[in-house]
C-alpha positions in Angstrom: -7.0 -21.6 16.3 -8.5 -18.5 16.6 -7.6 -14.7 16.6 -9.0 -11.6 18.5 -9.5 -8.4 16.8 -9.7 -4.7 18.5 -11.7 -3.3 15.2 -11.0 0.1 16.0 -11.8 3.3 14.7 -8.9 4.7 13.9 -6.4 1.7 14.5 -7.1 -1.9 14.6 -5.1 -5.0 15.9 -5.1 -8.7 16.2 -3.7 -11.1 18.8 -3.9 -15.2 19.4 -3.3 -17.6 22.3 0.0 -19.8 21.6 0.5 -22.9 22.3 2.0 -22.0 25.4 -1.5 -20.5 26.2 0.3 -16.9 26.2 -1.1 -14.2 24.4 1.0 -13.1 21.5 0.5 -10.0 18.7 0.2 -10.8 15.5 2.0 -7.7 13.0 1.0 -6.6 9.8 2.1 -7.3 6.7 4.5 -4.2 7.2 5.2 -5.6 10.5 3.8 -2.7 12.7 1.4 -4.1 15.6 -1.5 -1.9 14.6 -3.1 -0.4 11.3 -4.9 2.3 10.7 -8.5 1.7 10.2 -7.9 3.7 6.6 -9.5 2.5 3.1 -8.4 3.6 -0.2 -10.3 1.6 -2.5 -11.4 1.8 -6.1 -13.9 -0.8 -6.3 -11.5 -3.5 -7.6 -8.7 -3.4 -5.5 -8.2 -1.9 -2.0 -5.0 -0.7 0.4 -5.6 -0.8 4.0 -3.8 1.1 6.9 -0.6 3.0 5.9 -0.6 2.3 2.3 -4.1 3.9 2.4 -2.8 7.1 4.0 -0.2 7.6 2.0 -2.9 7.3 -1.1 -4.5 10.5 0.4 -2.0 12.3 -0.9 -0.9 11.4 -4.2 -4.3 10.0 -6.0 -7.7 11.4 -5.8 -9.5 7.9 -5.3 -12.2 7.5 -2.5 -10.6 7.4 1.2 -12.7 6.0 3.8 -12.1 6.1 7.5 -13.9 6.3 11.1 -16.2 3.8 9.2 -16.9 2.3 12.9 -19.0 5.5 14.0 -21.8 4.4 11.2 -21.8 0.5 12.0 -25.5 -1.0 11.2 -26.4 2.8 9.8 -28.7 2.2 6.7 -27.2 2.0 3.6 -30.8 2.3 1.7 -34.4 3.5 2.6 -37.2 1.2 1.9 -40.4 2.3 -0.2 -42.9 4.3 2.5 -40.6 4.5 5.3 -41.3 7.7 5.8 -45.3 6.9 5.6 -45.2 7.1 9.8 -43.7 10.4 10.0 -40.9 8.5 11.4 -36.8 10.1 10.5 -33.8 8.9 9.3 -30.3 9.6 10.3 -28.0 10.7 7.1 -27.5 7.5 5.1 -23.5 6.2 4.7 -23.9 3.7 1.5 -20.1 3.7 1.2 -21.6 3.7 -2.7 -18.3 2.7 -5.3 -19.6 1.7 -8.8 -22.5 1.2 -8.4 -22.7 -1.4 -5.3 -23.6 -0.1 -2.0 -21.0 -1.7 0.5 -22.2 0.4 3.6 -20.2 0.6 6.7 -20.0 -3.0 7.6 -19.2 -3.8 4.1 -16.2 -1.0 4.1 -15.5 -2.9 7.7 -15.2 -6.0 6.3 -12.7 -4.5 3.7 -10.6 -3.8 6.8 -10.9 -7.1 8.5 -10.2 -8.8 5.6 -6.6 -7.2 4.8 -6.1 -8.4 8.9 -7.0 -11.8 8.0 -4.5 -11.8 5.1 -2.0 -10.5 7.4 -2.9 -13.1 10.2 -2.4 -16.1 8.0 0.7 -14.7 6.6 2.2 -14.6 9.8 1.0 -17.8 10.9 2.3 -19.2 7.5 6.0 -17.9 7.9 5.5 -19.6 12.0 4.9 -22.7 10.4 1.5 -22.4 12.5 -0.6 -22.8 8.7 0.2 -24.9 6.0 1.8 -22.7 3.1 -1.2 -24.4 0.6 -3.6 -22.6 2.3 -5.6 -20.5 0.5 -6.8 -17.3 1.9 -10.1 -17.0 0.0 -11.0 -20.6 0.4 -9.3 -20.2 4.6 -12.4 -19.7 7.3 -10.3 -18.0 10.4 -12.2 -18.4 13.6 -12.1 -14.9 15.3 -13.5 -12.7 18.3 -13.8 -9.0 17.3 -14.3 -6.4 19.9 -17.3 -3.7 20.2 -17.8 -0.6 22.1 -19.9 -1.9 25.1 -22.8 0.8 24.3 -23.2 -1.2 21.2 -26.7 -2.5 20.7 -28.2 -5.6 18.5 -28.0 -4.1 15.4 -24.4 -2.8 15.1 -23.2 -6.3 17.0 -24.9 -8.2 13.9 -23.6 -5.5 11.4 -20.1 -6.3 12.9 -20.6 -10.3 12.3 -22.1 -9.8 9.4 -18.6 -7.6 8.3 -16.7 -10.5 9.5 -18.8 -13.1 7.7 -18.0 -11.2 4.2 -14.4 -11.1 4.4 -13.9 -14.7 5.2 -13.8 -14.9 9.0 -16.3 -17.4 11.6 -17.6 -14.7 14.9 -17.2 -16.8 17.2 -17.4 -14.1 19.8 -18.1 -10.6 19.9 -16.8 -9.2 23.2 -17.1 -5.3 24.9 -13.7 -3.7 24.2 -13.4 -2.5 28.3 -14.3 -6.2 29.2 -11.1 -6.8 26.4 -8.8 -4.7 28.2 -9.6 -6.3 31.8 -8.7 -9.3 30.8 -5.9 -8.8 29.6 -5.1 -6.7 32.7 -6.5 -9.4 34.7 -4.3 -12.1 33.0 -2.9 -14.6 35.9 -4.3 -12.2 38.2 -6.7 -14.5 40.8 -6.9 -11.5 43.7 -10.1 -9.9 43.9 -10.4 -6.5 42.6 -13.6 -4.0 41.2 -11.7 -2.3 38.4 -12.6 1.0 36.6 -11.8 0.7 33.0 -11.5 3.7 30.8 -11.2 3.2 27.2 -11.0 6.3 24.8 -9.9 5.8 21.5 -9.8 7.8 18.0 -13.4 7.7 17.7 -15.4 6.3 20.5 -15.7 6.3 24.3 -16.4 3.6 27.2 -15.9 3.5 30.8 -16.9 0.3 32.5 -16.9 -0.9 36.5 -16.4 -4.4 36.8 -14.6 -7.1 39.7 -12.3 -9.6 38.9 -12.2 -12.4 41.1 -11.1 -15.9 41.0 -10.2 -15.7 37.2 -13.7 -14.2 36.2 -14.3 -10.4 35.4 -18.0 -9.1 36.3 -19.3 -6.2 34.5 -21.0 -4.0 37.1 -21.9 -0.8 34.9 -20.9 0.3 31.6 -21.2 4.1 29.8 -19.8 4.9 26.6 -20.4 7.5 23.6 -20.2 6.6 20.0 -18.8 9.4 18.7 -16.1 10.8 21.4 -12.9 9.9 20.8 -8.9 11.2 19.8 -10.4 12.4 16.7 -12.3 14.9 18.7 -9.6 16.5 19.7 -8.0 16.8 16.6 -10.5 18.9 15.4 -10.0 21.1 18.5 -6.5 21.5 16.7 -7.5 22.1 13.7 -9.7 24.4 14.1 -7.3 26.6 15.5 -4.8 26.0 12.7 -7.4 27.0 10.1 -8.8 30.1 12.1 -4.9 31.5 13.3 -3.6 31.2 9.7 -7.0 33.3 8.5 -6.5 35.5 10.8 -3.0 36.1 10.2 -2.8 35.9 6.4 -6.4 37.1 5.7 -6.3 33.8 3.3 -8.1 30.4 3.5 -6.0 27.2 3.9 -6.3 25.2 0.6 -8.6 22.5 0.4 -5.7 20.3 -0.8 -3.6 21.0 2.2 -6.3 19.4 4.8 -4.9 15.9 4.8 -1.4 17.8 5.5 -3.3 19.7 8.3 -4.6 17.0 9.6 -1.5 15.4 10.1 0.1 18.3 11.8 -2.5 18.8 14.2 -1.9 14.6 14.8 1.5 15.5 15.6 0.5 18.6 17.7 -1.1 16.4 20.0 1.6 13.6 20.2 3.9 16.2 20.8 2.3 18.1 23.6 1.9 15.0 25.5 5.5 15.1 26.0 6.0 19.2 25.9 4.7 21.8 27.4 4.6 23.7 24.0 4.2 22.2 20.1 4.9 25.1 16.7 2.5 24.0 13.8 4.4 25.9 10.5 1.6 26.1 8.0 3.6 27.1 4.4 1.0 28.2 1.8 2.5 30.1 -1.3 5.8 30.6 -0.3 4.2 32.0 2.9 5.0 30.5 6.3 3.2 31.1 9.2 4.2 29.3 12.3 1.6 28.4 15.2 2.5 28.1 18.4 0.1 25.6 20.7 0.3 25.0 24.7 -0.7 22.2 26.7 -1.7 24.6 29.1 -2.2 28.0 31.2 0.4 28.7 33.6 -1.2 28.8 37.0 -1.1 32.6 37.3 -3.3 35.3 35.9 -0.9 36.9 33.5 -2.2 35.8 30.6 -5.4 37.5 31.7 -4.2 40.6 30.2 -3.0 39.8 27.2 -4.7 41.0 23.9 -4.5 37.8 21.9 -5.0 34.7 23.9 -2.7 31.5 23.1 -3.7 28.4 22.4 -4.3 26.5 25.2 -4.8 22.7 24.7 -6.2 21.5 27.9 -8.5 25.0 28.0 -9.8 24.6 24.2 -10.7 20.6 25.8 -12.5 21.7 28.7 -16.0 20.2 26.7 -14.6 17.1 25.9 -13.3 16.4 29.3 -16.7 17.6 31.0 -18.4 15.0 28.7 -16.2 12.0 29.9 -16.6 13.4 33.1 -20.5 13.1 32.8 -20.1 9.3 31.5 -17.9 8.1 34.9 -20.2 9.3 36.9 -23.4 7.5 35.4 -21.0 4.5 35.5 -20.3 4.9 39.3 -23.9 6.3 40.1 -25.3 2.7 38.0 -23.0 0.6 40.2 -24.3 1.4 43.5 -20.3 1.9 44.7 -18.1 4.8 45.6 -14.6 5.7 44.2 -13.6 4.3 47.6 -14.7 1.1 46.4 -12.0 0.9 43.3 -8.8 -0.9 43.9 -7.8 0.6 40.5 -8.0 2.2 37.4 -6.8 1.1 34.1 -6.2 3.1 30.6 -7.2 1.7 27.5 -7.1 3.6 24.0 -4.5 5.5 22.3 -6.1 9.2 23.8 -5.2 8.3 27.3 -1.7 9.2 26.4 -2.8 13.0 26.3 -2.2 14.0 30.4 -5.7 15.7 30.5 -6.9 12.2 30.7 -5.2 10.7 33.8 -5.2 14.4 35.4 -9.2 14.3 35.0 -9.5 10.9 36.6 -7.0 11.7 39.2 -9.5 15.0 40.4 -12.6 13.3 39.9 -11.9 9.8 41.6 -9.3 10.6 44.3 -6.9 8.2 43.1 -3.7 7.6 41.7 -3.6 6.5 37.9 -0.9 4.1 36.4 -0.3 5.9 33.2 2.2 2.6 32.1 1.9 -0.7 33.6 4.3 -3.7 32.5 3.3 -5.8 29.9 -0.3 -3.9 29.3 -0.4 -1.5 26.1 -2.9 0.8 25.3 -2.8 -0.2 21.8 -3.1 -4.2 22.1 -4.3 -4.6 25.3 -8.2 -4.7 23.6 -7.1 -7.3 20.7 -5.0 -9.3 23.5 -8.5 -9.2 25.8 -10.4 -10.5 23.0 -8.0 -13.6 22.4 -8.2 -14.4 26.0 -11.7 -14.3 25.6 -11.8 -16.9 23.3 -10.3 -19.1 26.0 -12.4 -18.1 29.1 -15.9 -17.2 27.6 -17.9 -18.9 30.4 -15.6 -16.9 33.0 -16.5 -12.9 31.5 -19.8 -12.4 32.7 -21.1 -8.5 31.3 -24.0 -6.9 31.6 -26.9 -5.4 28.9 -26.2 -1.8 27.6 -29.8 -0.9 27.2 -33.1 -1.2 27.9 -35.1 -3.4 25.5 -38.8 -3.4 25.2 -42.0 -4.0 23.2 -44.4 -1.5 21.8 -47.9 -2.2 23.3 -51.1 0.1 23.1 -53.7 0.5 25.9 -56.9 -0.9 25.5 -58.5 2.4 26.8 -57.9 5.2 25.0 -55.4 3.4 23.1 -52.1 5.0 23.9 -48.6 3.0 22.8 -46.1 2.8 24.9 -43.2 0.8 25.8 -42.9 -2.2 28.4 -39.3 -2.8 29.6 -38.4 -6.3 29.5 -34.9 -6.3 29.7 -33.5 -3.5 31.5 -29.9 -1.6 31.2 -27.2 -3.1 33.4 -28.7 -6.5 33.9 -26.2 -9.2 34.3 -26.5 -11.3 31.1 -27.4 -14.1 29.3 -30.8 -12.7 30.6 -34.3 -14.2 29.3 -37.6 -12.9 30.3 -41.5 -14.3 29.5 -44.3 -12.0 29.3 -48.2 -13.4 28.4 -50.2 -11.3 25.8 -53.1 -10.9 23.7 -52.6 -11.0 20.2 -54.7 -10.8 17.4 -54.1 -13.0 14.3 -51.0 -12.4 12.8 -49.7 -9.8 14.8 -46.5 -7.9 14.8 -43.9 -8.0 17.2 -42.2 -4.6 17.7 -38.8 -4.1 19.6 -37.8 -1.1 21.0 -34.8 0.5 22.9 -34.4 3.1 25.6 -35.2 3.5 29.0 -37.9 5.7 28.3 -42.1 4.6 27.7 -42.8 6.8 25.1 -42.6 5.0 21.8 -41.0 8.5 20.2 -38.5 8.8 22.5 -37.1 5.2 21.8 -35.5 3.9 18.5 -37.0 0.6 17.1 -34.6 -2.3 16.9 -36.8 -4.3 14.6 -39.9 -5.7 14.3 -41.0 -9.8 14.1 -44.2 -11.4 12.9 -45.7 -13.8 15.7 -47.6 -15.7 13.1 -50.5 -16.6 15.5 -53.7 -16.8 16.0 -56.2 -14.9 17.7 -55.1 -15.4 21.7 -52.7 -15.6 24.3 -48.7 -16.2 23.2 -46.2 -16.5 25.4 -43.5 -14.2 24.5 -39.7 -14.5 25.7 -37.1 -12.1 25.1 -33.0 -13.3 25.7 -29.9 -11.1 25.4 -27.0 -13.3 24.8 -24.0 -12.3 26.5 -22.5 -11.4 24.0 -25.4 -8.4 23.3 -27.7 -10.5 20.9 -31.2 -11.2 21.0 -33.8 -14.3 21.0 -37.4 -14.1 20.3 -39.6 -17.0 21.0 -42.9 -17.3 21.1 -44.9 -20.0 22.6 -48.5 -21.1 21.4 -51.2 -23.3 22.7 -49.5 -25.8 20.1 -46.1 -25.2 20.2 -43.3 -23.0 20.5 -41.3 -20.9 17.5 -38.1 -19.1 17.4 -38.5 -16.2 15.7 -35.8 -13.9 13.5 -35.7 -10.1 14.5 -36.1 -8.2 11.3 -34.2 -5.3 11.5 -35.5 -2.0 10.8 -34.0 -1.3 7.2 -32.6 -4.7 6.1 -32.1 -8.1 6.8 -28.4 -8.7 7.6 -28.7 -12.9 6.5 -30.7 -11.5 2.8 -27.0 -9.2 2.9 -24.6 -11.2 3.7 -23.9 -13.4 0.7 -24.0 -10.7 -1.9 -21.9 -8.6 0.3 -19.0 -11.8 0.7 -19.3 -12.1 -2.8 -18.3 -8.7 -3.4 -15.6 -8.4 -0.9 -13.9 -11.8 -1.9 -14.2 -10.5 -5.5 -11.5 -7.5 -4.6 -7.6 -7.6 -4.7 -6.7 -6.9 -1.0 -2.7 -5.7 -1.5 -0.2 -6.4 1.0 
C-alpha cells in the first residue's frame, strides 16, 4: 500500500488507490481533507495544520509556514565558501534549541503528522493492523513537486520524507498530478494545458494524454508566485487605509488577525462583487471597503480617493502568469488552437481573475468546476495514481544541466549543455574528456554558457587518472541525476555532492530528531 501526498505550501493532502483501484482521500485526524502546511513547534513537541494556527494566537512559540519556498536552501555555510567570490542566498536553518532542522527537516515535521493521520485512518478501515506502530511503520509514499524543481530540492523533499518515517517511492510534478487524475478512465487523445497556482508557487504545464499515458510537452513555473501573493496585495492596503485614516500604525500583535481578514477578503470577493474589512484597534473601528473590480465606465476617473480594486491592485501578478503560459506554449512548438482543454489546479484558481486571464489570453472557454476533479485533491489523487501507472507518465526535464569546462586557449570556463530543458526523460547522455588526475566534476544549471550566470548543482570527484573518461549524465524521470564515469579499466557510479551538504551524511541525524518529537493529533 501506498499513499500520494500534494506537499503544498500552504495546504497539503493525501490520497490511496483502494482495493477497487479507485482513488480515495484520506482526512485528517480532524477529519478535514486538507491541512494547512502550518508548524507550531517547540522543539519537543509539534501541532500541525489548524491546531498550529490557532497557536498563533494564543502562545508566543515559533510558527513556521511557506516552508516549501526554501526546500534544499542551506541551512549552514561551510568554512571558505565565500573564498570564490561566490554568494549565498539568506540561510533558513529553521534553528529551535540548538539543532538546525532546515526546511526539509520542518517538511518532514509536516509529513510526518500526515503519516500519523494516514495510518489512523487506515487503522479505523481495518486496512492496518491496530498493533502497528507508527514510529517503527515504513509507509510507501509518492509526494508531489513543483515541476520547476531541480535535483537538489527533489532530494531535499526525499530526504524530508525519509526523516519522518516514510519510503519515496516516487516523486512526481504536481501539474503531471493533476492530469492524471483528470485523465482517470479517460483513453481519448487530448494535449491538455494545466495550470496549477497554489498559496505559494506557480506551474503551467502542456502535455497529451493518450491511450492511458500523459506526455509532458513543456512546463514553466515560479517558486515563489502563489495565493499568498495576493494576500499581501490585501494587506497592504488594510495597513496603508487604516494609517491613512487613523494617522496610527496597526499593532504588530494584530497581523495574524489581519492576515486572516485579508484571507477572507479574498474568499469573499470570489463570490461578491464587494468584501468590508472592519479593522477595531482601541475601541476604534475603521471599516474597509475592497472591490473585485472597476466598473466598465470612467466614473471613477474623477474621484479624489480611488477604491480598492482587487483585479487592478493584481494586474502584476496576472502579467507574470501571463509571461509563464506563453514560454510554455512558445517551448511546445503548438498554438492555443492545438488545446482541447484547460484544467485548474490550486486553491488560487478560485479567484475569477484566473479563468478570466486564461479565457483572454488563450481564446477558450475554461471549466471553472468539473465533476469529480477538486482543486484541492486533485494533486494528492494524481500522485496515488501515479504510483499505479509510473511507466505510463512520461515528463520532461525542467532545466538545462551542464558541466563547467575551461578552454585550453586562453582558458575561459564555460558551460557545455548536456541535458537540455524540455527533453523528454529518463534521458542519458555520454561525452569523452580529458582529465587530469583526480579531477573534479562540476555540475551546473541554466541555459546559459557563462559559469556566473548558472548556479552549481554540485560538484563530483572522477577519481582518475591522467586521460580520457567517459562521462555520462542521466536525469531520471522523476528529476534525479546519475553520474558515471567510465575508465580504461572500468566504469564507476559516482554520488553528486551537493553544493552545501550531503543529504545521505543528513539524513540519519535529521530522522533521529524528528522521530524523537511528540507529533499531537
Amino acid at each position: 500500500m501506498h499513499i500520494g501526498i500534494d506537499l503544498g505550501t500552504t495546504f497539503c493532502c493525501m490520497a490511496y488507490i483502494d482495493e477497487n483501484g479507485l482513488p480515495k482521500v484520506i482526512p485528517n485526524a480532524e477529519g478535514t481533507l486538507t491541512t494547512p502546511s502550518v508548524i507550531y513547534f517547540d522543539g519537543k513537541s509539534a501541532y500541525v495544520g489548524n491546531k498550529a494556527n490557532q497557536r498563533k494566537i494564543t502562545f508566543n512559540s515559533p510558527i513556521f509556514e511557506f516552508v516549501k519556498r526554501d526546500m534544499s536552501s542551506p541551512i549552514e555555510i561551510p568554512p571558505n565558501f565565500y573564498a570564490d567570490g561566490k554568494t549565498l542566498k539568506e540561510l533558513k536553518p529553521y534553528e529551535i534549541g540548538g539543532f538546525k532542522y532546515g526546511p526539509e527537516g520542518m517538511s518532514a515535521l509536516i509529513l510526518r503528522y500526515l503519516k500519523k493521520c494516514a495510518i489512523l485512518h487506515f487503522k479505523r478501515n481495518k486496512l492496518l493492523n491496530d498493533s502497528i506502530d507508527e514510529k517503527n511503520f515504513i509507509l510507501d509514499a509518492i509526494i508531489t513537486v513543483p515541476a520547476y524543481f531541480g535535483d537538489k530540492e527533489r532530494q531535499a523533499t526525499k530526504l524530508a520524507g525519509f526523516a519522518a518515517g516514510l519510503n519515496v517511492v516516487g516523486i512526481i510534478n504536481e501539474p503531471t498530478a493533476a492530469s492524471l487524475t483528470y485523465g482517470h478512465n479517460l483513453q481519448k487523445k487530448e494535449k491538455l494545458l494545466v495550470f496549477d497556482l497554489g498559496g505559494g508557487t506557480f506551474d503551467v504545464t502542456i502535455l497529451e494524454i493518450k491511450n492511458g499515458e500523459a506526455f509532458v510537452i513543456s512546463s514553466e513555473g515560479a517558486n515563489a508566485l502563489g495565493g499568498k501573493d495576493w494576500d499581501k496585495v490585501i494587506i497592504s492596503y488594510i495597513y496603508s487605509e487604516f494609517n491613512k485614516r487613523t494617522n496610527k500604525d496597526i499593532p504588530t500583535d494584530l497581523s495574524w488577525d489581519i492576515q486572516q481578514k485579508a484571507l477572507e477578503a479574498k474568499f469573499n470577493l470570489t463570490e461578491v462583487k464587494e468584501y468590508e474589512v472592519t479593522i477595531s484597534v482601541e475601541g476604534e473601528d475603521v471599516v474597509i471597503k475592497l472591490c473585485r473590480r472597476a466598473p466598465q465606465t470612467n466614473e471613477y476617473e474623477i474621484e479624489t480617493d480611488r477604491p480598492f480594486y482587487f483585479d487592478e491592485r493584481c494586474s502584476d501578478l496576472i502579467a507574470q502568469l501571463r509571461t509563464l503560459c506563453l514560454r510554455a506554449i512558445e517551448k511546445s512548438n503548438l498554438d492555443w488552437d492545438d488545446l482541447d482543454d484547460i484544467i485548474l489546479a490550486g486553491g488560487a484558481c478560485r479567484m475569477p481573475m484566473i479563468p478570466e486571464m486564461l479565457e483572454k489570453l488563450t481564446f477558450k472557454k475554461v471549466k471553472k468546476d468539473r465533476e469529480g476533479f477538486s482543486y484541492d485533491t486533485a494533486i494528492a489523487i494524481g500522485a496515488a495514481l501515479y504510483g499505479h501507472q509510473k511507466s505510463k507518465v512520461h515528463d520532461v526535464a525542467a532545466s538545462t544541466v551542464g558541466i563547467k569546462l575551461k578552454q585550453e586557449q586562453g582558458g575561459r570556463e564555460f558551460i557545455e549543455h548536456l541535458l537540455m530543458k524540455g527533453t523528454r526523460l529518463p534521458y542519458k547522455v555520454e561525452q569523452k574528456y580529458f582529465a587530469g588526475a583526480n579531477a573534479l566534476l562540476e555540475v551546473y544549471e541554466g541555459e546559459s554558457e557563462s559559469v556566473d550566470e548558472c548556479i552549481r548543482r554540485g560538484k563530483v570527484s572522477l577519481d582518475n587518472i591522467d586521460g580520457y573518461v567517459d562521462v555520462s549524465l542521466e536525469e531520471t524521470i522523476e528529476g534525479e541525476l546519475k553520474i558515471t564515469a567510465k575508465y580504461p579499466n572500468g566504469s564507476k557510479e559516482l554520488k553528486l555532492q551537493h553544493e552545501l551538504y550531503n543529504y545521505e551524511e543528513r539524513a540519519m541525524p535529521l530522522r533521529d530528531k524528528i522521530m524523537s518529537i511528540n507529533i499531537n493529533l
